[in-house]
Biopython code that builds the backbone (N, CA, C, O; Angstrom):
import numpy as np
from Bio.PDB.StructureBuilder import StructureBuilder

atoms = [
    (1, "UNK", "N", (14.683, 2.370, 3.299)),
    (1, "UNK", "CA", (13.463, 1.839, 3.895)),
    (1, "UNK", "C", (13.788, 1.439, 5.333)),
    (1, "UNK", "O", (14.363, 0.365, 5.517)),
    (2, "UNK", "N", (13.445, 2.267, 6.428)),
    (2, "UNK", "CA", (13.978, 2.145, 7.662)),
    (2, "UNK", "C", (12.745, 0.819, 8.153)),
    (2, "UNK", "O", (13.223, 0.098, 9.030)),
    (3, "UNK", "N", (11.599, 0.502, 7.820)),
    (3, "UNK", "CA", (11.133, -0.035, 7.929)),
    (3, "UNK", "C", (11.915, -1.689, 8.243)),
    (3, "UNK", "O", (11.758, -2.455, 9.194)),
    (4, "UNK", "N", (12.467, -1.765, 7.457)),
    (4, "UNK", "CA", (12.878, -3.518, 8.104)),
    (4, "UNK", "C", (14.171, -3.289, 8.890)),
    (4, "UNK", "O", (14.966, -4.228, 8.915)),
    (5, "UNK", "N", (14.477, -2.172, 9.527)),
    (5, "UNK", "CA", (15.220, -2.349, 10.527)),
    (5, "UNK", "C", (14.574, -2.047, 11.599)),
    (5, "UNK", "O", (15.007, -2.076, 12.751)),
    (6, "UNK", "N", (13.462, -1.733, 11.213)),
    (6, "UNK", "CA", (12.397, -1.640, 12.762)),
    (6, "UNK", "C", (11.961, -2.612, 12.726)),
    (6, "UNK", "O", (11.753, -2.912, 13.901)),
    (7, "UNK", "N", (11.444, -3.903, 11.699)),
    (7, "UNK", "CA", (11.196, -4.902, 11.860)),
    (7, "UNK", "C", (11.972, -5.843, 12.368)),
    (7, "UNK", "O", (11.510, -6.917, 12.753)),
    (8, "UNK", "N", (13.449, -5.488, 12.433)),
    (8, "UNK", "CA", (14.695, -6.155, 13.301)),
    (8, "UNK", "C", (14.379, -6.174, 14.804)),
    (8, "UNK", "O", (14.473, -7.080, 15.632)),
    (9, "UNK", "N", (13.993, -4.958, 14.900)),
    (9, "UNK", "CA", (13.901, -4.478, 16.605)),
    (9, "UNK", "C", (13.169, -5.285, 16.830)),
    (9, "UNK", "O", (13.511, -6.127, 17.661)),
    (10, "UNK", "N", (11.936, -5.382, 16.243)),
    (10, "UNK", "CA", (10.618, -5.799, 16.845)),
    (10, "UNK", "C", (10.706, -7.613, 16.857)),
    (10, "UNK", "O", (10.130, -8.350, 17.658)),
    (11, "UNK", "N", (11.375, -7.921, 16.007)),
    (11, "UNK", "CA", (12.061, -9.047, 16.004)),
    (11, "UNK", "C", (13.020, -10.021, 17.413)),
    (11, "UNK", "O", (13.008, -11.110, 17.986)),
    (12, "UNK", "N", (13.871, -8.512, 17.389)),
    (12, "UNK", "CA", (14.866, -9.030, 18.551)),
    (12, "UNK", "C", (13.793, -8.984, 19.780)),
    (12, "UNK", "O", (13.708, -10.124, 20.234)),
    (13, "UNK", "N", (13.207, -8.358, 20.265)),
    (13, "UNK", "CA", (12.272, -7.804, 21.433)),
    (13, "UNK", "C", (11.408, -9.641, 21.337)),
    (13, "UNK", "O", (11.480, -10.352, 22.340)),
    (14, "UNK", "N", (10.720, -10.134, 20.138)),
    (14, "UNK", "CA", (9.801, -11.183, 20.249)),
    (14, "UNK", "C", (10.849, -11.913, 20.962)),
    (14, "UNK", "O", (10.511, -12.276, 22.088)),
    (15, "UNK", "N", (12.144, -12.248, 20.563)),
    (15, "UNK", "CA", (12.799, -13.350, 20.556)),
    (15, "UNK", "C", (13.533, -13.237, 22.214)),
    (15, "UNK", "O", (13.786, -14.241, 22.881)),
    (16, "UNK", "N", (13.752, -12.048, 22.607)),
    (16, "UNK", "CA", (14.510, -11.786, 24.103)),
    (16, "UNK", "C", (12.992, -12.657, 24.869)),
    (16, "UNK", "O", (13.183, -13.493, 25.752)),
    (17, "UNK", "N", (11.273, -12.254, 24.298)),
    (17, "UNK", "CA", (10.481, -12.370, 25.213)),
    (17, "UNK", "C", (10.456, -13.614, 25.142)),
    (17, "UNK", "O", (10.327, -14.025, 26.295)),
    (18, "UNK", "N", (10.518, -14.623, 24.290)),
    (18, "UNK", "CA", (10.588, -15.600, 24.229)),
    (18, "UNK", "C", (11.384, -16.377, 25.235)),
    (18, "UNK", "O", (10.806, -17.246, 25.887)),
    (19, "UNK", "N", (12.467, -16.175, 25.389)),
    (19, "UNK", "CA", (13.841, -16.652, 25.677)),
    (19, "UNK", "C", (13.435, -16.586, 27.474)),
    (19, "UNK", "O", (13.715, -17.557, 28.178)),
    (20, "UNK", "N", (12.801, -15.412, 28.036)),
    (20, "UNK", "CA", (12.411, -15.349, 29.543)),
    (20, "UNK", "C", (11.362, -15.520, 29.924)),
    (20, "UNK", "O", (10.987, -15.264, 31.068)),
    (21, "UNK", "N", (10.219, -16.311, 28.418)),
    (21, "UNK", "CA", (8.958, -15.870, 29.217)),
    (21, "UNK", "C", (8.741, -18.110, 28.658)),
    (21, "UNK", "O", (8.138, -19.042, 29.190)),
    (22, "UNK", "N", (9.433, -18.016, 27.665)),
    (22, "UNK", "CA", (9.300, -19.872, 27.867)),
    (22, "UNK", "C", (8.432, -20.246, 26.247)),
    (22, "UNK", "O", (8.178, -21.397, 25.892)),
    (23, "UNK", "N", (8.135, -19.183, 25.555)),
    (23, "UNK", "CA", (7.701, -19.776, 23.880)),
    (23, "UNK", "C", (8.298, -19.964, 23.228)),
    (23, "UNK", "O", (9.456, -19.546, 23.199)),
    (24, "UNK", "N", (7.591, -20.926, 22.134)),
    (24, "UNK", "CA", (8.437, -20.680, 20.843)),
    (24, "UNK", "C", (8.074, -20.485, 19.960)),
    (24, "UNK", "O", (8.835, -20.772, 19.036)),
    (25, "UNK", "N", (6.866, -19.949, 19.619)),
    (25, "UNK", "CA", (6.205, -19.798, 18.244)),
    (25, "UNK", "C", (5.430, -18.400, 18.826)),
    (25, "UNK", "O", (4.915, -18.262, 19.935)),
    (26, "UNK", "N", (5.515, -17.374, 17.685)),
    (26, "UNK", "CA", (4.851, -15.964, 17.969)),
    (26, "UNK", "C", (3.548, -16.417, 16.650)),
    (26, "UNK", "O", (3.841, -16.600, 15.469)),
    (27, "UNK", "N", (2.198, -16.518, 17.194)),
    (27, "UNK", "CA", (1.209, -16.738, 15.802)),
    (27, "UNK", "C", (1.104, -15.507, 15.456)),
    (27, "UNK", "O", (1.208, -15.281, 14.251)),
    (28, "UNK", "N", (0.856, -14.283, 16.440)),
    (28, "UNK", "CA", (-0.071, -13.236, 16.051)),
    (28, "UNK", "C", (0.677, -12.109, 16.879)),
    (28, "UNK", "O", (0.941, -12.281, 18.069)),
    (29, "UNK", "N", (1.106, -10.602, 15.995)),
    (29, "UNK", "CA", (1.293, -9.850, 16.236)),
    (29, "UNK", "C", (1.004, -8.715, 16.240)),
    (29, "UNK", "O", (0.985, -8.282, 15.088)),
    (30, "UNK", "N", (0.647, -7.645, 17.314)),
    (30, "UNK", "CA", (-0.409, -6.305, 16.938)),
    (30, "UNK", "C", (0.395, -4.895, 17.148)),
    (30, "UNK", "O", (0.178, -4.422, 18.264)),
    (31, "UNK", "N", (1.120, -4.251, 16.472)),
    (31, "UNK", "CA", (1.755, -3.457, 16.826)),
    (31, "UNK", "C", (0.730, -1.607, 16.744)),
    (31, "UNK", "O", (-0.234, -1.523, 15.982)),
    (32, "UNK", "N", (1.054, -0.681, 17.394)),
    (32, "UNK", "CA", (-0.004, 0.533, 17.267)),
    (32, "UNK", "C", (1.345, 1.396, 16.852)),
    (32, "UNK", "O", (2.439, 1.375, 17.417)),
    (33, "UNK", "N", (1.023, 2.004, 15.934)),
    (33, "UNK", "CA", (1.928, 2.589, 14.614)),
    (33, "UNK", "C", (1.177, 4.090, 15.075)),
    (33, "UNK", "O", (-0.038, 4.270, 15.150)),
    (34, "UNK", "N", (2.197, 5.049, 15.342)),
    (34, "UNK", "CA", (0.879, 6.422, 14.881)),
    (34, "UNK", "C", (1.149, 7.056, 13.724)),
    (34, "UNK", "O", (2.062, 6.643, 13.009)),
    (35, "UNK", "N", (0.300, 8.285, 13.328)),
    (35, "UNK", "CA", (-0.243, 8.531, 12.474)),
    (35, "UNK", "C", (1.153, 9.282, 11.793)),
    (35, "UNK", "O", (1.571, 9.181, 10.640)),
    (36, "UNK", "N", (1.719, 10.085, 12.963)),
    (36, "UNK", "CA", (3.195, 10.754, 12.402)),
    (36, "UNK", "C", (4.472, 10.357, 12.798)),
    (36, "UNK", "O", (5.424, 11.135, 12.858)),
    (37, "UNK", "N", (4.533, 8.876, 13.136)),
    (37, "UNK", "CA", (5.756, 8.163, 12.978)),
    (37, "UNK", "C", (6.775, 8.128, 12.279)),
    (37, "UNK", "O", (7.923, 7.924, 12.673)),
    (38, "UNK", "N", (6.156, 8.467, 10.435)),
    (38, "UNK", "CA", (7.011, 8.834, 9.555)),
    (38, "UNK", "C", (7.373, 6.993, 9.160)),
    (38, "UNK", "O", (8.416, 6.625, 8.619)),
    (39, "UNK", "N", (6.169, 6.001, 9.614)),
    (39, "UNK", "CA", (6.021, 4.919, 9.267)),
    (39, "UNK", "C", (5.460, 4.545, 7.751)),
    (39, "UNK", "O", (4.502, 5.246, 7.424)),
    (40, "UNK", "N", (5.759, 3.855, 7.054)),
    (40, "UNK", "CA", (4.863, 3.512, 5.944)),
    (40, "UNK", "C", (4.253, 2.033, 6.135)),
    (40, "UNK", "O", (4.978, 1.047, 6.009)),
    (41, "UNK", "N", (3.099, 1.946, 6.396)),
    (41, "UNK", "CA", (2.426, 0.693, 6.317)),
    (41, "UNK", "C", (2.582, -0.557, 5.702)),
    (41, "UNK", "O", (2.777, -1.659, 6.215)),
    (42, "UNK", "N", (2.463, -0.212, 4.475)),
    (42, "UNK", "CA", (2.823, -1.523, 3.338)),
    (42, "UNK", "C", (4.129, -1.834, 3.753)),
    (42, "UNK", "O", (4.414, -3.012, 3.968)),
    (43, "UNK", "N", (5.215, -0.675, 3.939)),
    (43, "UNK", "CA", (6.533, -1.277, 3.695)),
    (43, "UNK", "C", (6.690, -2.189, 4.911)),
    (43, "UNK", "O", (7.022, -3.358, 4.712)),
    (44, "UNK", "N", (6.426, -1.640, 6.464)),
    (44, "UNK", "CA", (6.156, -2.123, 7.369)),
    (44, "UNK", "C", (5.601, -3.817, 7.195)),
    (44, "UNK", "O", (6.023, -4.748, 7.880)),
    (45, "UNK", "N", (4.662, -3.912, 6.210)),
    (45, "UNK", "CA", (3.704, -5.338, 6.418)),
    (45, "UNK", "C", (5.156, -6.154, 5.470)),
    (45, "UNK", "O", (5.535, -7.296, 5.729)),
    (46, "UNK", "N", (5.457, -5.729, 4.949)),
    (46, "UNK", "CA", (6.270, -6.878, 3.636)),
    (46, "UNK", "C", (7.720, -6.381, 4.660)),
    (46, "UNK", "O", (8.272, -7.435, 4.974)),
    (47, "UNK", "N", (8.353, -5.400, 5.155)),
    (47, "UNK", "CA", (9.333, -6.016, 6.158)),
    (47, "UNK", "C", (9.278, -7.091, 7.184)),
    (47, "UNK", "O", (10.130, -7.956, 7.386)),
    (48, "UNK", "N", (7.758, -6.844, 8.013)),
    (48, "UNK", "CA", (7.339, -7.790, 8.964)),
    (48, "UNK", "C", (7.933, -9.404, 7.848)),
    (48, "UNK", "O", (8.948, -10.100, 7.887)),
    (49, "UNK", "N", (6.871, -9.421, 7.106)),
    (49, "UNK", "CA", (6.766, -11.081, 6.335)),
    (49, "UNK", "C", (8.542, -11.105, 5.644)),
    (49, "UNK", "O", (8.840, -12.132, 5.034)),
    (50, "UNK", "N", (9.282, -10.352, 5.727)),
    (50, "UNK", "CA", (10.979, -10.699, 5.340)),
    (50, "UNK", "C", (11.581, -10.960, 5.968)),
    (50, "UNK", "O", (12.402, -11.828, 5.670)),
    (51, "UNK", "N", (11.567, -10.256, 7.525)),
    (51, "UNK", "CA", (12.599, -10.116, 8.255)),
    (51, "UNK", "C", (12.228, -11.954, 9.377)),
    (51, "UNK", "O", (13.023, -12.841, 9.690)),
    (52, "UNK", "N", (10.900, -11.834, 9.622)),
    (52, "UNK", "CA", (10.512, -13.180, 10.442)),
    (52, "UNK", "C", (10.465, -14.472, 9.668)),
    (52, "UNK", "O", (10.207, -15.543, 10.217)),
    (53, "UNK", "N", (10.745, -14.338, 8.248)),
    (53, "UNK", "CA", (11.143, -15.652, 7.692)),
    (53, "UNK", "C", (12.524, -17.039, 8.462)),
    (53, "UNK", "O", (13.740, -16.874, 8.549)),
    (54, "UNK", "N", (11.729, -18.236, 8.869)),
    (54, "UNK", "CA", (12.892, -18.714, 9.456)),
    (54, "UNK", "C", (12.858, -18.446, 10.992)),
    (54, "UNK", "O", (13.692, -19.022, 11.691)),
    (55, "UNK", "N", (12.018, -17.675, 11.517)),
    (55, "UNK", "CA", (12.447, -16.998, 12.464)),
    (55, "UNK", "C", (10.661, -17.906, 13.974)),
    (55, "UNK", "O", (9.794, -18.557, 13.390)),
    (56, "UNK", "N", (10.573, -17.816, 14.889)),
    (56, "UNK", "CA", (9.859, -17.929, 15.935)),
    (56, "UNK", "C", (8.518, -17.504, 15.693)),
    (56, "UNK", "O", (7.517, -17.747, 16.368)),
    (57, "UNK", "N", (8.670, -16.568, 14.220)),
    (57, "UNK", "CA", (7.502, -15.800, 14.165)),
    (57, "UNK", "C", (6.939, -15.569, 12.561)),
    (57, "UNK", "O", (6.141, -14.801, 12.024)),
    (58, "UNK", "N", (7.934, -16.819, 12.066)),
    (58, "UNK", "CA", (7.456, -17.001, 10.769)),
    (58, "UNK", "C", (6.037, -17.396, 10.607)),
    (58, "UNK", "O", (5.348, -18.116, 11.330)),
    (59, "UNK", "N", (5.684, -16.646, 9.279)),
    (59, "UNK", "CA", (4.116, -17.065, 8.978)),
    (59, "UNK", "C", (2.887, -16.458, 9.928)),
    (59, "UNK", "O", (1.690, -16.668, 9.737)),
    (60, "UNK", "N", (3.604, -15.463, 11.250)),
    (60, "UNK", "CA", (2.820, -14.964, 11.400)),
    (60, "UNK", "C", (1.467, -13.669, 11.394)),
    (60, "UNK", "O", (1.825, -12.513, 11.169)),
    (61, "UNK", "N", (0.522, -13.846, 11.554)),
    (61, "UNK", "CA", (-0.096, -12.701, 11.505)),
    (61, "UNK", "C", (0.246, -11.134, 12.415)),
    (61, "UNK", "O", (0.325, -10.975, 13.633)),
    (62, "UNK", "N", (0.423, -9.977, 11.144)),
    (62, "UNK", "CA", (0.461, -8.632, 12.065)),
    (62, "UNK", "C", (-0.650, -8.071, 11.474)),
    (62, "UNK", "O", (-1.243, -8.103, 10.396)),
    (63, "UNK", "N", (-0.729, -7.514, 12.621)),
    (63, "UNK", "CA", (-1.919, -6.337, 12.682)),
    (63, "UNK", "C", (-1.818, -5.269, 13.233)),
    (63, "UNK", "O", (-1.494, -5.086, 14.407)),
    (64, "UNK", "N", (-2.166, -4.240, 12.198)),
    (64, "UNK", "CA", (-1.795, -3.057, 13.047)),
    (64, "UNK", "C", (-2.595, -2.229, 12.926)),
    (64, "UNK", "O", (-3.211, -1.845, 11.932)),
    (65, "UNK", "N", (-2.628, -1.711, 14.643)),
    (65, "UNK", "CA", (-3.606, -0.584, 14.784)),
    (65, "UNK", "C", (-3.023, 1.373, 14.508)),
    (65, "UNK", "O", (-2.001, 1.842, 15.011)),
    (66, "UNK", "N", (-3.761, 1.959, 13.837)),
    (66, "UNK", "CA", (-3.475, 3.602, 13.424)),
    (66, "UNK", "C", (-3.545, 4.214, 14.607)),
    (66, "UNK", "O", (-4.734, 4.259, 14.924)),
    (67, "UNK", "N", (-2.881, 4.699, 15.405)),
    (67, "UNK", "CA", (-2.917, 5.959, 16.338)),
    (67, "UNK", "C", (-3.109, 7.117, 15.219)),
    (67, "UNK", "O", (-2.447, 7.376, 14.214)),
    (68, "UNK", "N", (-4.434, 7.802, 15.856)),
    (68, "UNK", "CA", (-4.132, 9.199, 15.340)),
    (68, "UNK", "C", (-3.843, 10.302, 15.814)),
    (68, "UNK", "O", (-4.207, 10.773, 16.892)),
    (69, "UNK", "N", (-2.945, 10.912, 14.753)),
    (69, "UNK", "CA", (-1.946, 12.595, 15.214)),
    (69, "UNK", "C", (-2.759, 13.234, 15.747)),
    (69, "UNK", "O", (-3.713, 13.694, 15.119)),
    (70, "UNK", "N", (-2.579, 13.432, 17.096)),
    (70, "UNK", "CA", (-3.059, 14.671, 18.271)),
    (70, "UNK", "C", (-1.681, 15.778, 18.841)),
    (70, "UNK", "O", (-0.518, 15.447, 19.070)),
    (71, "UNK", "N", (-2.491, 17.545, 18.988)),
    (71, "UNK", "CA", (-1.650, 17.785, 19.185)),
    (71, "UNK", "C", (-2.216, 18.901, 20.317)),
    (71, "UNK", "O", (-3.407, 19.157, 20.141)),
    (72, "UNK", "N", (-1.670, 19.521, 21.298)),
    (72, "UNK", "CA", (-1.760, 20.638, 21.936)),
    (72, "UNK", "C", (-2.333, 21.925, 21.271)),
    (72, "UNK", "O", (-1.336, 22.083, 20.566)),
    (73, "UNK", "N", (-2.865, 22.625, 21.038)),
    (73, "UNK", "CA", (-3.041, 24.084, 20.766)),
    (73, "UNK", "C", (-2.425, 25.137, 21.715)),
    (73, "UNK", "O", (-3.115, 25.491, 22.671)),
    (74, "UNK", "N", (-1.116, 25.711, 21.537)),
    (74, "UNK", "CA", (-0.950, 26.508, 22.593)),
    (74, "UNK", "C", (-1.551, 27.703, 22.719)),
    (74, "UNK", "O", (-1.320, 28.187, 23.828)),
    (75, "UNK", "N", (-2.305, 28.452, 21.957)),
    (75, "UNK", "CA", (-3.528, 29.491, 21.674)),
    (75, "UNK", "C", (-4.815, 29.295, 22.181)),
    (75, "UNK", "O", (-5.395, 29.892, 23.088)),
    (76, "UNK", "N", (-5.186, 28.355, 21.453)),
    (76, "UNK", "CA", (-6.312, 28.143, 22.113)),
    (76, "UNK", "C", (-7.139, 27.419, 23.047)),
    (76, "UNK", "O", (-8.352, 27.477, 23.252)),
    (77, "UNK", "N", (-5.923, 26.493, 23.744)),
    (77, "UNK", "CA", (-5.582, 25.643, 25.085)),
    (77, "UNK", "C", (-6.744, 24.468, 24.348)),
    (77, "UNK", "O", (-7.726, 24.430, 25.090)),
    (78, "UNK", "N", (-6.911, 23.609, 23.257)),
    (78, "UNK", "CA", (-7.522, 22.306, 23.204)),
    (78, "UNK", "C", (-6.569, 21.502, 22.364)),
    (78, "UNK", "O", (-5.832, 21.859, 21.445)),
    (79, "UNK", "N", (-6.790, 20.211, 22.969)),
    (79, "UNK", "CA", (-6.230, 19.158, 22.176)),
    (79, "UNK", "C", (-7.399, 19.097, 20.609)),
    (79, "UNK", "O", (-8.607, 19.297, 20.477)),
    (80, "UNK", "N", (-6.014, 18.624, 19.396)),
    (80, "UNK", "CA", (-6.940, 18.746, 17.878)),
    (80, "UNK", "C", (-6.091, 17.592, 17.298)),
    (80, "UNK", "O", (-5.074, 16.941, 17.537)),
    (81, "UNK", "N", (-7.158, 17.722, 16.338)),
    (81, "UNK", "CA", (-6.631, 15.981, 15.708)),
    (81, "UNK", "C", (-5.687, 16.675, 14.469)),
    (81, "UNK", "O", (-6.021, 17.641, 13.783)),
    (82, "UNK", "N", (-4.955, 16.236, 14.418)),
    (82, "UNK", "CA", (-3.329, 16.432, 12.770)),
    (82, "UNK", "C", (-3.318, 15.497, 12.492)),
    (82, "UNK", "O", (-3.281, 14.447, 13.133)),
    (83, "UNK", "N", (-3.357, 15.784, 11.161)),
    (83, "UNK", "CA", (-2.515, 14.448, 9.790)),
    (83, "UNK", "C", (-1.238, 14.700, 9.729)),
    (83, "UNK", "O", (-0.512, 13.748, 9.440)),
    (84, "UNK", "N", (-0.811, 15.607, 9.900)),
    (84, "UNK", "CA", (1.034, 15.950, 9.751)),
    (84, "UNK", "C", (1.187, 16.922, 10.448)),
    (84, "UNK", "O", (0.468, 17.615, 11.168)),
    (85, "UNK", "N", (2.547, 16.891, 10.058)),
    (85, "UNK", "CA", (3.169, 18.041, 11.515)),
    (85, "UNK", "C", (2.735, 19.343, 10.730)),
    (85, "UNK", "O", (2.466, 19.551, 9.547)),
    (86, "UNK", "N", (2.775, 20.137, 11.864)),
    (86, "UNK", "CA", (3.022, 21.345, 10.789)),
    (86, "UNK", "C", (1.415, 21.888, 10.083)),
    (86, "UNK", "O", (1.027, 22.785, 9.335)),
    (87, "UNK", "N", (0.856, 20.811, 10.793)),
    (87, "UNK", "CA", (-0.847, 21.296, 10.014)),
    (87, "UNK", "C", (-1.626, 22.572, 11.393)),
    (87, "UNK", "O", (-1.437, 22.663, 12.606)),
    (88, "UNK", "N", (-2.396, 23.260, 10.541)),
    (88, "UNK", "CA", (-2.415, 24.221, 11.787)),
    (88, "UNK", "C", (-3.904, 23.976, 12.724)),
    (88, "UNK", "O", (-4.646, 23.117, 12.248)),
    (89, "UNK", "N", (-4.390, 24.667, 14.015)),
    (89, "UNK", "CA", (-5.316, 24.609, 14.664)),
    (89, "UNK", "C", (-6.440, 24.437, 14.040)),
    (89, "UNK", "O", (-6.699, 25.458, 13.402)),
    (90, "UNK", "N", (-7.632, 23.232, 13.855)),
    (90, "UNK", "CA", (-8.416, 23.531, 12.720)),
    (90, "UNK", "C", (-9.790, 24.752, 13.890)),
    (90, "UNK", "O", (-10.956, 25.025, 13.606)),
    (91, "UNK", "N", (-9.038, 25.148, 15.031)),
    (91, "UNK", "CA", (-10.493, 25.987, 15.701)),
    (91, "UNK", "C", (-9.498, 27.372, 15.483)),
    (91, "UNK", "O", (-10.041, 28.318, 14.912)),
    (92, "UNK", "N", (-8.416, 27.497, 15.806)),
    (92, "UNK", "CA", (-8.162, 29.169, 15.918)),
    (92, "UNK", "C", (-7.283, 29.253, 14.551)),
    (92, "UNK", "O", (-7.193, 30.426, 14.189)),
    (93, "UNK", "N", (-6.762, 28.552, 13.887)),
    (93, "UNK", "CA", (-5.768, 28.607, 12.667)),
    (93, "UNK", "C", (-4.070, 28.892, 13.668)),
    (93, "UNK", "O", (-3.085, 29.236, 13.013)),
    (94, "UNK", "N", (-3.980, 28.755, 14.772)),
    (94, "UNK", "CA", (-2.698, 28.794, 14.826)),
    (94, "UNK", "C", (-1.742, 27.701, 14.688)),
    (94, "UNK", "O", (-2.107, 26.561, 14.978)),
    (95, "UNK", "N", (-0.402, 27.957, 14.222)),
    (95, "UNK", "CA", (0.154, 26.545, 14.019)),
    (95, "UNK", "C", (1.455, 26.542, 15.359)),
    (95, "UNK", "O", (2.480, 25.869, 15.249)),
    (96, "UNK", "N", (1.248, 27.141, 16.187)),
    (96, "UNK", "CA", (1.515, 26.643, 17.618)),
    (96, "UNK", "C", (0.877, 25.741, 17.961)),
    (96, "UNK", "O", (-0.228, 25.883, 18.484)),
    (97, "UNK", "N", (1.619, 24.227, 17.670)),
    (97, "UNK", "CA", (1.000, 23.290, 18.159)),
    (97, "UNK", "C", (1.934, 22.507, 18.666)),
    (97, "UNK", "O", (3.137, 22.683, 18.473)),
    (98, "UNK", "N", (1.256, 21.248, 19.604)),
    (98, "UNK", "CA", (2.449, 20.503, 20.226)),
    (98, "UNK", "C", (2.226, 19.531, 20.104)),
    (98, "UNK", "O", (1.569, 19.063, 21.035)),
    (99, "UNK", "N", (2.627, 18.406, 18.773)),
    (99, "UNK", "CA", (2.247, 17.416, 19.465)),
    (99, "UNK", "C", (2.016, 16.415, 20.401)),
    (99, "UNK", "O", (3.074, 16.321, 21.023)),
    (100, "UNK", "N", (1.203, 15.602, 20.851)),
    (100, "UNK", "CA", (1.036, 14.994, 22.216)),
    (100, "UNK", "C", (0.801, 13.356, 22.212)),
    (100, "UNK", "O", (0.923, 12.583, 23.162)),
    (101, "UNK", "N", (0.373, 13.030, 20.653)),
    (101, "UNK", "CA", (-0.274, 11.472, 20.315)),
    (101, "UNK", "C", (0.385, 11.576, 19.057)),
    (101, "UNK", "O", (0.792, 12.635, 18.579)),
    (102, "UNK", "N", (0.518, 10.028, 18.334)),
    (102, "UNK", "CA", (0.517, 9.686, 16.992)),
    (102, "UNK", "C", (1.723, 9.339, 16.548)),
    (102, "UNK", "O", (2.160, 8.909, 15.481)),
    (103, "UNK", "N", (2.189, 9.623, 17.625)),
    (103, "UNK", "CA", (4.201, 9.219, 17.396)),
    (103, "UNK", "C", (4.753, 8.139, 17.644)),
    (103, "UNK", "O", (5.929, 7.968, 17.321)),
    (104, "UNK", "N", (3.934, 7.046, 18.354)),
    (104, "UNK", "CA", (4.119, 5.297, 18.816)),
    (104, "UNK", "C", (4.421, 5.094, 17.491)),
    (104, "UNK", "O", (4.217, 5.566, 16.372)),
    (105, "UNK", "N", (5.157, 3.940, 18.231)),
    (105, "UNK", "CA", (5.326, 2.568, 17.644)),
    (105, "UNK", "C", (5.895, 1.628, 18.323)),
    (105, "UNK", "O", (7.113, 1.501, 18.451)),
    (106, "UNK", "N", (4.658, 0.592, 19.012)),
    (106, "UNK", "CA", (5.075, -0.424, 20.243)),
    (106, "UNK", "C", (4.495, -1.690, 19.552)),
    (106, "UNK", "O", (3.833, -1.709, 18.514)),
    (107, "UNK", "N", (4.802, -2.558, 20.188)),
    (107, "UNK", "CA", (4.473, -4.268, 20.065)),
    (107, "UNK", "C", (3.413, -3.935, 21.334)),
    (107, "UNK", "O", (3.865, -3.695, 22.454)),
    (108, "UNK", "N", (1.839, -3.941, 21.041)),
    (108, "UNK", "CA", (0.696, -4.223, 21.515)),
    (108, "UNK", "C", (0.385, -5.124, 22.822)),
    (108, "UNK", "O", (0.126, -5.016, 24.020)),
    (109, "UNK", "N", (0.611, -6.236, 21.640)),
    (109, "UNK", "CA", (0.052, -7.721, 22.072)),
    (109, "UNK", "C", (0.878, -8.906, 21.252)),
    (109, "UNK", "O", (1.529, -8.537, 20.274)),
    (110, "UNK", "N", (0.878, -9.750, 21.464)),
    (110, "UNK", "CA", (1.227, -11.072, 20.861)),
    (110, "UNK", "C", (0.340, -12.394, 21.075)),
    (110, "UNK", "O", (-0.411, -12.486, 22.046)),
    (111, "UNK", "N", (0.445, -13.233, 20.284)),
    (111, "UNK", "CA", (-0.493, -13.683, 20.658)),
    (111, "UNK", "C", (0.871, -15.628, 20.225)),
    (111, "UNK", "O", (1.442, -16.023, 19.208)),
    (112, "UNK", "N", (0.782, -16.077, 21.402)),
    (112, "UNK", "CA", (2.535, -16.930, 21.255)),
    (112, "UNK", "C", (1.717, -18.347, 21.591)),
    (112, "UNK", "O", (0.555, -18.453, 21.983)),
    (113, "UNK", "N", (3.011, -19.756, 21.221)),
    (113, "UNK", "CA", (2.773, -21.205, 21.759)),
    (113, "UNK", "C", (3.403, -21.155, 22.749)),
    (113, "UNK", "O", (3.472, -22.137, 23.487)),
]
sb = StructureBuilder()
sb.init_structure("model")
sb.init_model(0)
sb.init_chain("A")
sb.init_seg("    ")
for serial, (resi, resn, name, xyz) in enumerate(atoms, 1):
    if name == "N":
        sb.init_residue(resn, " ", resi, " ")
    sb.init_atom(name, np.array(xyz, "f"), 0.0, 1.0, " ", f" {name:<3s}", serial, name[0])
structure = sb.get_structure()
């Protein structure tokens, strides 16, 4: 479950911002996850609430927003929306595609004391 070692990162990142920007309590966190990150949500929400136990950012709220999978058409020159890789053009059927969106995963916003 790579998930709570990304919840480490996102962890260390609150706590560096903390440390230069002068808080100490993170209430609210919004991270934008995309669609083919190869993220799992749930595991993501119950790493968040494990890893910040104890922590600057215990007890706080995440929220997260879905980027969705966009990709290039190199055939038929338009951007198209994908659920997974590998899904093909839904206008020409080619699966020359590139993706271009849906691959984030950043810390948004925060919302700190």
């Amino acid at each position: 479950m790579h998930e709570v070692s990304l919840c480490e990162s996102i962890l260390q990142v609150m706590e560096q911002s903390a440390a230069s920007q002068g808080y100490t309590r993170v209430n609210s966190v919004w991270l934008e996850i995309g669609q083919l990150s190869g993220v799992d949500l749930e595991a993501m929400r119950f790493g968040f609430e494990v890893v910040t136990r104890g922590s600057l950012a215990d007890g706080a709220s995440l929220e997260i927003v879905q980027i969705p999978g966009e990709a290039w058409c190199m055939k038929c020159a338009k951007t198209v929306p994908v659920k997974q890789r590998f899904d093909e053009c839904p206008y020409c059927g080619s699966y020359q595609l590139q993706v271009t969106g849906g691959e984030e995963l950043r810390v948004k916003e925060l919302e700190v004391d």
